[in-house]
N, C-alpha and C positions, 0 to 999 in steps of 0.2 A: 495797418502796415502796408504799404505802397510794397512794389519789388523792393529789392534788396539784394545786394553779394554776402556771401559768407564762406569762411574757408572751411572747409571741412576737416576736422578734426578728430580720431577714432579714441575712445575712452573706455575705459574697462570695463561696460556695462553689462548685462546680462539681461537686456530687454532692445527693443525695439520703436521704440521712442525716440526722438532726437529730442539733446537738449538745448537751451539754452540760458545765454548771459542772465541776468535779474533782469538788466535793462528790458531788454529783448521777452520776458517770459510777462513780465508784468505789462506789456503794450499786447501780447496775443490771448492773456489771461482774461477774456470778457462772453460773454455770451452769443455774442454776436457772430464769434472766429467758431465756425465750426471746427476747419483744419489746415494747413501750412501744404502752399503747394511748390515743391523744388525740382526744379527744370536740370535736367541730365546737362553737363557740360557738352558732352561729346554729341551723345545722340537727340538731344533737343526734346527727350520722350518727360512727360509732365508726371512725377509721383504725387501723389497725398496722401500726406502723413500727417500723425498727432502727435505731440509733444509731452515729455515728462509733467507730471500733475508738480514738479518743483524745479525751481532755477538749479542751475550747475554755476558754482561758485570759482570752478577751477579754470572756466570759458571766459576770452573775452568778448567784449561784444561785436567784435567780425567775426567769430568761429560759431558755428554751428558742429554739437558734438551726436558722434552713435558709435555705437559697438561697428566693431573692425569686421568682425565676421558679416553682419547683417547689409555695413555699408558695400563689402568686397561682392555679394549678390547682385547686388543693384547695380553693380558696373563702378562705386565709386572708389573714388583714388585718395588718399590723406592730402592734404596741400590741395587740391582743387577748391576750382573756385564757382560756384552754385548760387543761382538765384533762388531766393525763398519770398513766398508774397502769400498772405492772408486768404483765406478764402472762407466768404460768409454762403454762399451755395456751392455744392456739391455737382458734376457733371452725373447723367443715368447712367445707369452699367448696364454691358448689353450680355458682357463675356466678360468668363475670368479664367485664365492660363496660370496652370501652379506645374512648375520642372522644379524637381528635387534638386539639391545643390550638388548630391551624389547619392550615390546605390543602395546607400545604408540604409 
């Protein structure tokens, strides 16, 4: 999977997975995809992320779907429009920053 647009679309989920089309799950479904990396509209900042272990039947295949709450985290917007591209290696981690959503 070369880059790619996708619109983001929030779905009832209760995980943290993005889904997608069949099309779309059966080309990242291989060995090779460790994990899908989606470029921030606004702030250009690069996430990686893994994908539901099954196609979402209710996506087409320009939408890229996640839970409302997990996407509203990350800065994203419903209707936005997101690049997603394959990734067979992984960048090193040097640091990892966790801020609670809120106080609870």
């Amino acid at each position: 999977m070369h880059q790619e647009n996708f619109l983001v679309q929030f779905l009832p989920l209760k995980n943290c997975f993005l889904q997608f089309s069949n099309k779309w799950f059966q080309k990242l479904n291989n060995p090779k995809c460790l994990c899908v990396r989606l470029v921030h509209p606004e702030t250009k900042h690069d996430l990686y992320m893994s994908w539901a272990p099954q196609p979402s039947y209710a996506l087409n295949d320009c939408s890229v779907g996640i839970n409302a709450t997990f996407a509203k985290a990350l800065g994203l917007q419903e209707g936005e429009l997101v690049i997603i591209s394959s990734e067979e290696r992984l960048p090193s981690l040097r640091q990892v920053f966790l801020t609670p959503v809120s106080s609870d």
